[in-house]
Each structure stands twice: as C-alpha cells, then as structure tokens.
C-alpha positions as CSV (number, residue, x, y, z in Angstrom):
1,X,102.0,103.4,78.7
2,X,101.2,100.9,81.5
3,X,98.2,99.4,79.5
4,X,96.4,98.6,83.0
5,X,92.9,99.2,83.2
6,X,92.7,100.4,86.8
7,X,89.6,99.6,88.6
8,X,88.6,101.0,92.0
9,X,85.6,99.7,93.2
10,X,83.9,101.5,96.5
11,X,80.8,101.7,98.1
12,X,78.3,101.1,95.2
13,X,80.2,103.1,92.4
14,X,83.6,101.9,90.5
15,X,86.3,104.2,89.4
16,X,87.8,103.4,86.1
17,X,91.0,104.9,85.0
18,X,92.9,103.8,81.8
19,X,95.9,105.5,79.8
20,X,95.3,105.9,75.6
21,X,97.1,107.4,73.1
22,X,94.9,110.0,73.3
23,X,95.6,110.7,77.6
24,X,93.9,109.1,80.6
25,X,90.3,107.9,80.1
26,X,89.0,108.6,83.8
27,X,85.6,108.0,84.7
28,X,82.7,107.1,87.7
29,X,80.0,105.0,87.2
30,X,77.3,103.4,89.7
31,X,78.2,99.4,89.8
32,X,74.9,98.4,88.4
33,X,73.7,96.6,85.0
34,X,73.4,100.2,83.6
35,X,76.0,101.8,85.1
36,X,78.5,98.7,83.8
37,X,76.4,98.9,80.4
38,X,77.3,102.8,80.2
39,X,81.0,101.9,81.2
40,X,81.4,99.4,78.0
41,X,80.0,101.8,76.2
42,X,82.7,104.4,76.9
43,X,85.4,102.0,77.5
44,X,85.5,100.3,73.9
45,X,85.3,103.0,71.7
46,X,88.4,104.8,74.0
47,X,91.0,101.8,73.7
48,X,89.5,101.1,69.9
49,X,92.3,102.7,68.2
50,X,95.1,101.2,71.0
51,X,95.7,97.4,69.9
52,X,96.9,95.0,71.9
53,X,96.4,93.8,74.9
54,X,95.3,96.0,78.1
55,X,95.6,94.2,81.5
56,X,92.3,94.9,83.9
57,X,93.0,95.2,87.8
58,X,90.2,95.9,90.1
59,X,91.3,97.2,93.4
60,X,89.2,96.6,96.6
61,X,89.1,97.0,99.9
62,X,86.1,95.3,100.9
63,X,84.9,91.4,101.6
64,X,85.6,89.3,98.6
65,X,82.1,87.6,98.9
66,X,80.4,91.4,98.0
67,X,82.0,91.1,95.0
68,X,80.0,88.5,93.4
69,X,77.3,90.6,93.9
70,X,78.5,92.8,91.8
71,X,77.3,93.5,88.2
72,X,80.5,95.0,86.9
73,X,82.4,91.9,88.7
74,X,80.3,89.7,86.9
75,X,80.2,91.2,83.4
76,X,84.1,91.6,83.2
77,X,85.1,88.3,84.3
78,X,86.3,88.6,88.0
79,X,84.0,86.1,89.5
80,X,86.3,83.5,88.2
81,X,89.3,84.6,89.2
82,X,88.1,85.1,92.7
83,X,86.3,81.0,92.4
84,X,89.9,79.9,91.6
85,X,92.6,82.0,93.4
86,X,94.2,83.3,90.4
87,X,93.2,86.6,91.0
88,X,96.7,88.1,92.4
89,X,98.5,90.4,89.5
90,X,100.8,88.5,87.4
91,X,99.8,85.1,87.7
92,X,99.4,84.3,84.5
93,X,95.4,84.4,84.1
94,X,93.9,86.1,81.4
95,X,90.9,87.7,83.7
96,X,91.0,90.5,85.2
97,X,93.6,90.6,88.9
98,X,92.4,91.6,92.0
99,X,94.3,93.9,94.5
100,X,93.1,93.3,97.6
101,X,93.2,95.5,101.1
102,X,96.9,94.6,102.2
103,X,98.4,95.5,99.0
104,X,96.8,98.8,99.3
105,X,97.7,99.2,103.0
106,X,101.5,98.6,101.9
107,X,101.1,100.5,99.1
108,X,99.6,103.8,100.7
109,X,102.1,103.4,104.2
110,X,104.9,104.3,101.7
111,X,102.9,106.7,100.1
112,X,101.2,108.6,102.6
113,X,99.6,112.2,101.1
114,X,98.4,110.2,98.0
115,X,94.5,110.5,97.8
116,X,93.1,106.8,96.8
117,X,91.6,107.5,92.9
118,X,91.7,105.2,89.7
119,X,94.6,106.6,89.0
120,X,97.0,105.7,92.3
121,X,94.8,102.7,91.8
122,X,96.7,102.2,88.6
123,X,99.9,102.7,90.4
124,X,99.2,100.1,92.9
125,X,97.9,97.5,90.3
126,X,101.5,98.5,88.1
127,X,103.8,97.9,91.6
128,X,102.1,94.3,92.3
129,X,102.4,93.0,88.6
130,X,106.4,91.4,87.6
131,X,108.1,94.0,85.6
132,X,107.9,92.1,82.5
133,X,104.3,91.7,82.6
134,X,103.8,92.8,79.3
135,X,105.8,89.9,77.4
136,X,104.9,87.2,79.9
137,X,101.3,87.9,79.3
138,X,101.0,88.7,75.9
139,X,97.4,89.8,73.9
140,X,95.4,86.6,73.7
141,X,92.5,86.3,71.3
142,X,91.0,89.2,71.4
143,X,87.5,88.4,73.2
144,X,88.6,90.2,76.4
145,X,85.5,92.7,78.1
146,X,86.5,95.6,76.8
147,X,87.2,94.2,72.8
148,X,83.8,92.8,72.4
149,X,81.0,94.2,70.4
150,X,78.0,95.6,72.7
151,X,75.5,92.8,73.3
C-alpha cells in the first residue's frame, strides 16, 4: 500500500483516489466548500480503520496562483506549501506536495496510452517521492485533514 492520497485537481472538480485495506477509495467531487465538505466526509470514515500516516499529493497542471482560489486547496493545507516552496514530494513537509505540469509531462512521455485519473495520479505522486518516503516522513500528530473530526 502506497498510503498516498492522490489528488487530481481539473477544471473545477478534483479527483481523489486513495488505497485502504478495504480497496481503492475513488471518487469526484466539484472543488467547492460543499463539494470539499462532502469529500471529508467520505474521506475520514474510509482511512478510519488504516492508522498511520497517509501522505496527500495534489497533482495539477494549471497556474499555481488558481490554486489559492481554491476551497479544497485551502481546507487541506496546500496554500502553505505553495507560500513557502516546500511543496515538491519528499521534502520533508508535513502538508500536502504538489506535482506540478513537468512532472506529469515526464511522467506520461514514458507512459504514453495511460489515461490521466486519480489513480495514474497516484503513480506519478509515488515516482517523485524518495523511496524511503515512508520512514523519513513518519505519522506526526495526528491533526492531518483527513484525521480530524468534522467541524
């Protein structure tokens, strides 16, 4: 299990696509307040029985400057990240990383009949962290997005 929750955010709507113990959790929702409200709301009670840490990476392929208009941006943390720089996977930043439009381009030249979903989204976010992501990042204190109570 990669424990990457895989983000693809497009034209008004963001793609989430996460693997639990139970299978994927794959889902669309519109990227505003209720369509991020309706996402925790699925999100949590999916990764509930999974402890540990999961590692959220938003791929995009747009100008960074939409993204802080965006309510799901907002809500999870990445306004931060993109306010500071440390937004590229494995950096060592507890928010969530941000795979921008190059990292895709290289990512789909070498993979050329793959369709871009949540899920390849997953695969990019897993081929731009360090291999050992998983010990040099380790769960922190539990307060991440998709931990905390509704509210």
């Amino acid at each position: 299990m990669t424990r990457i929750i895989a983000i693809l955010v497009a034209l008004g709507q963001f793609e989430v696509a996460v693997e639990t113990s139970k299978g994927y959790f794959v889902a669309t929702y519109p990227d505003t307040e209720i369509g991020v409200t309706q996402f925790l709301d699925a999100i949590r009670p999916a990764l509930e029985k999974d402890t540990g840490r999961f590692y959220p990476c938003v791929v995009y392929d747009g100008p960074a400057r939409d993204l802080f208009n965006s309510p799901l941006a907002e809500k999870i943390g990445l306004q931060t990240p993109l306010r500071t720089g440390l937004r590229d996977p494995g950096t060592g930043h507890h928010g969530p990383s941000l795979v921008r439009s190059d990292r895709i381009k290289t990512y789909l030249a070498s993979h050329p009949t793959d369709k871009l979903d949540a899920k390849l989204a997953e695969k990019i976010c897993l081929s731009s962290f360090p291999p050992n992501y998983m010990q040099l990042y380790p769960a922190r204190d539990g307060n991440e997005f998709y931990r905390r109570p509704p509210g």
